[in-house]
C-alpha positions, 0 to 999 in steps of 0.5 A: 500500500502506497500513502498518498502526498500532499505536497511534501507532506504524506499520509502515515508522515510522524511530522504531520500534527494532525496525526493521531499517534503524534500529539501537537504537544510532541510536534511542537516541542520537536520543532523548537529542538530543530529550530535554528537560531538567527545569526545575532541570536547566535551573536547574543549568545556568544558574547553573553559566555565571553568577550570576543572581538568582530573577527573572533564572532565572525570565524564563529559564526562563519560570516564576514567581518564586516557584516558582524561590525553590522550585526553588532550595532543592532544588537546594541539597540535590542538588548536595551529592551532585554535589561541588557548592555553591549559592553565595548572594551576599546582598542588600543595601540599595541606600541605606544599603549593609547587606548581609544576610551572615548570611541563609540564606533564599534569597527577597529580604528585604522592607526593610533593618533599619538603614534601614527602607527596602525599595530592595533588591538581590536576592540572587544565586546561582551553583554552584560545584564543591567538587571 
């Protein structure tokens, strides 16, 4: 005997909700176990176990850099409403040791303005909770 289809799903499918040996309690719960998180949710759950900066997230995660640096903007406006804050530890120049205190930017500056040199450490960031 051949189920019939409908669409992708078939007949005797165990994925199908409306089946009768499968509750929608179990579909459902199977389902949030598949799911897949976005990429900053992934971010936020990185950064809320350790500092890293954008080049560590992005080999993580396996995007670019850039598109990380983006990501990270947005996270720093959501995470308000969470009771939470994108903590930036600043760069700093690996010769003359000046570190960039006051920048709000969250890419790594291109060269150290007391020493003109461009030996960096890039910024790194973590989540703290406000709460």
């Amino acid at each position: 005997m051949r189920a019939a289809t409908y669409g992708f799903w078939t007949q005797n499918s165990c994925l199908k909700p409306e089946t009768s040996h499968y509750s929608s309690a179990k579909f459902h719960s199977a389902h949030q176990q598949v799911r897949m998180q976005t990429i900053r949710q992934k971010i936020i759950d990185l950064l809320s176990l350790q500092e890293m900066d954008a080049r560590q997230l992005s080999k993580q995660i396996g995007i670019r850099e850039k598109e990380a640096v983006e990501h990270l903007c947005h996270i720093s406006r959501s995470l308000a409403v969470k009771g939470k804050k994108l903590t930036i530890h600043p760069a700093e120049c690996l010769l003359c040791g000046y570190v960039f205190e006051n920048r709000q930017r969250f890419t790594r500056p291109g060269r150290c303005p007391r020493c003109k040199k461009s030996h960096l450490q890039s910024p790194g960031f973590y989540i703290i909770n406000l709460v």
